[in-house]
N, C-alpha and C positions, 0 to 999 in steps of 0.2 A: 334725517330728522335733526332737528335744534335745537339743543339745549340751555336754559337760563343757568347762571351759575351768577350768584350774588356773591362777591366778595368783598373783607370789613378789613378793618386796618386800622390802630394806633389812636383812632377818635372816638367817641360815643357818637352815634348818628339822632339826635332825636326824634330826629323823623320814623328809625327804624320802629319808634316803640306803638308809634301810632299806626294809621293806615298805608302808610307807605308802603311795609313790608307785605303785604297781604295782594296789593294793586299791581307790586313789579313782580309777580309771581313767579320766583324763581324753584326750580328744582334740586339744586343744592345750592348750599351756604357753605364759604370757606374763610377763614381766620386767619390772617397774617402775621398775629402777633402785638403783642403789647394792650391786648385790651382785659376789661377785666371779665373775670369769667362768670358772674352774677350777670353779664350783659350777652354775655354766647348762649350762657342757659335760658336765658331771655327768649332772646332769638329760639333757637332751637323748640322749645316749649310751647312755640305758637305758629311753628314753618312745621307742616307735616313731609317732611322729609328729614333726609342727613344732613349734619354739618360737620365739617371737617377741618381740621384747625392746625398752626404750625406755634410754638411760642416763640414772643420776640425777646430779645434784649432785656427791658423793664417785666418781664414774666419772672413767676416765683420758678423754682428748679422743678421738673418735673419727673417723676418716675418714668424710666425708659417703656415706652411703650412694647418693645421686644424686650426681652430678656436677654438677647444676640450686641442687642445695640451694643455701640463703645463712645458714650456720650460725657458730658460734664455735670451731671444731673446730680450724680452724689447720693450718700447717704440721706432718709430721712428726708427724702423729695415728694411733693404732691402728687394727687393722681391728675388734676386737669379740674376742666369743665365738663360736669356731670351731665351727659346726655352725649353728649359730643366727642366723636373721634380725634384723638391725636396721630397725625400721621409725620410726624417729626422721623426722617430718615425711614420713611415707608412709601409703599403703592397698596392704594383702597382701589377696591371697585364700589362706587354711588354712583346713583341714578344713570346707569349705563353710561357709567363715563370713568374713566382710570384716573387716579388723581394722586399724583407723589408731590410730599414736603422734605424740605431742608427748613428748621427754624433758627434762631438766633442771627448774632451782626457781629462786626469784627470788633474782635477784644480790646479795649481801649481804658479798661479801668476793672477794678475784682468785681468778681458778677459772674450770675448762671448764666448759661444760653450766648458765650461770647466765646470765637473761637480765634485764631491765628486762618491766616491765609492756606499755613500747609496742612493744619487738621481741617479746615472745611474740604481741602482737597481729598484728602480720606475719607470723608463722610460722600462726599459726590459721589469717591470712586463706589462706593459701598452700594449707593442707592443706582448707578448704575449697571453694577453688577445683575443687583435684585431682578431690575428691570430686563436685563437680556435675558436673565433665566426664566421670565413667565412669558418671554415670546409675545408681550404680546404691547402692543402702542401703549403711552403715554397721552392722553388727552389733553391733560393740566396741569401743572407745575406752581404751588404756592411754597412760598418763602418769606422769611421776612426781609433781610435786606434786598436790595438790587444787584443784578451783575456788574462787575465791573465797568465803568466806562457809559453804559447804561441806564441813568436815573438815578446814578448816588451823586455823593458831595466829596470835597476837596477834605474837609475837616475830618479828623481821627476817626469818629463814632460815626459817620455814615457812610463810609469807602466802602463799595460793594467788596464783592466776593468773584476771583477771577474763574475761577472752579466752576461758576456756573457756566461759562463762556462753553465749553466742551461739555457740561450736563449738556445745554441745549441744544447741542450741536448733534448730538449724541441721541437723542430722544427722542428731537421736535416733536415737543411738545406744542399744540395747538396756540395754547395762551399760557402764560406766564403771570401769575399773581405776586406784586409785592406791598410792601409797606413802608417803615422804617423811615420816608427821606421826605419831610412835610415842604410844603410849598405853597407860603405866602403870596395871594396873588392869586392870577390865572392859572387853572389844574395846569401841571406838567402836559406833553403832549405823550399820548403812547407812542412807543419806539416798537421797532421790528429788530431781530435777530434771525437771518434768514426767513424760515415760513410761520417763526415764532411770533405770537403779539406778546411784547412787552407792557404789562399795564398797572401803574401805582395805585391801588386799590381806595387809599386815605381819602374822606370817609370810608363810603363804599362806592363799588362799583358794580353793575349788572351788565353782561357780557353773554351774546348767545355764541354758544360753540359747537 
C-alpha cells in the first residue's frame, strides 16, 4: 500500500490555503523548516491527519522535544507549532509510516538550530542509534538542510551536512525530505542516494511512498 506524504519547505504555498490541500489528499504533512508556524497550524487544522515537522535555521529555538536530547535550543525556548509534532532528533510512527528528523543548517552566523559539521555528526549518530534500537525500518527522513554534495550550495549558509551521507546509508530510508537550498528557475531535479529519493521539498512537494 501507498502512501501520500506532502511535504513544505521555507515558502508559504498559497495554494496550500485554498483547495489544493484538500485535492492532493495526503496522509501526512512534514515540515522542513523555516516556515512560520501560524502556517503549519494552518495546515494541520484543516488536513485530518499528522504533521510532523523538523525547524530550520530562520526558526525561533525550540524546547527539546525529549528531555534526552543534547541540542542548542537553550534556556527559555518555544514549544513549536501547536497541533504539530516536532520530531527534531526523533523517530514518530504516522500514518503507518516511521518518520525520523534532523532540523537546523550549518552554522554560519549566531542563531538557534545551526550546527558545526562535527555536532550534526553527534546528533546523526544519536538518531541512528535510536533507530537500531526499535528494530525496526525508517520510511522517511526530513531535515532541513541537504546532504552533502547532494542539493546544497557552494556559499557558507547552505553547505549540506556530511553526516547525512552514513544516516542514509545506514537507514535507507525510502525518501529523504529537504528544504533550505532555494532554486531560481527550474525545480532542482530529485537525486538518489543509493535506494534513497533525495527530494527539495520548496514549496511543497507530494510524494507517494
Amino acid at each position: 500500500m501507498t502512501l501520500r506524504v506532502l511535504a513544505v519547505a521555507d515558502e508559504v504555498a498559497d495554494a496550500l490555503y485554498g483547495d489544493t490541500l484538500e485535492q492532493l489528499k495526503p496522509d501526512v504533512i512534514v515540515g522542513c523548516g523555516d516556515l512560520p508556524f501560524e502556517y503549519l497550524e494552518n495546515l494541520v487544522s484543516r488536513f485530518n491527519g499528522p504533521l510532523l515537522y523538523v525547524p530550520g535555521n530562520h526558526d525561533a529555538a525550540l524546547r527539546p522535544p525529549d528531555p534526552d536530547w543534547v541540542g542548542l535550543s537553550g534556556e527559555g525556548a518555544g514549544v513549536g507549532a501547536a497541533g504539530c509534532v516536532n520530531v527534531d532528533g526523533r523517530i514518530e510512527a504516522a500514518a503507518g509510516l516511521r518518520i525520523a528528523g534532523l532540523g537546523g543548517s550549518i552554522r554560519y552566523r549566531p542563531g538557534p538550530n545551526q550546527y558545526t559539521q562535527r555536532q550534526m555528526r553527534f546528533r546523526a549518530l544519536r538518531l541512528e542509534i535510536r533507530a537500531r534500537l526499535m528494530r525496526r525500518p525508517v520510511d522517511v527522513l526530513i531535515s532541513h538542510s541537504p546532504p552533502a554534495g547532494h542539493g546544497d550550495a557552494d556559499d557558507p549558509a547552505h553547505i549540506g551536512f556530511s553526516a547525512y551521507l552514513r544516516l542514509i546509508a545506514t537507514l535507507a530510508p525510502k525518501v529523504m525530505f529537504h528544504g533550505h537550498v532555494r532554486h531560481y528557475g527550474p525545480k532542482a531535479a530529485d537525486r538518489r542516494i543509493g535506494t534513497t529519493l533525495i527530494v527539495n521539498a520548496i514549496p511543497y512537494r507530494l510524494i507517494e511512498v
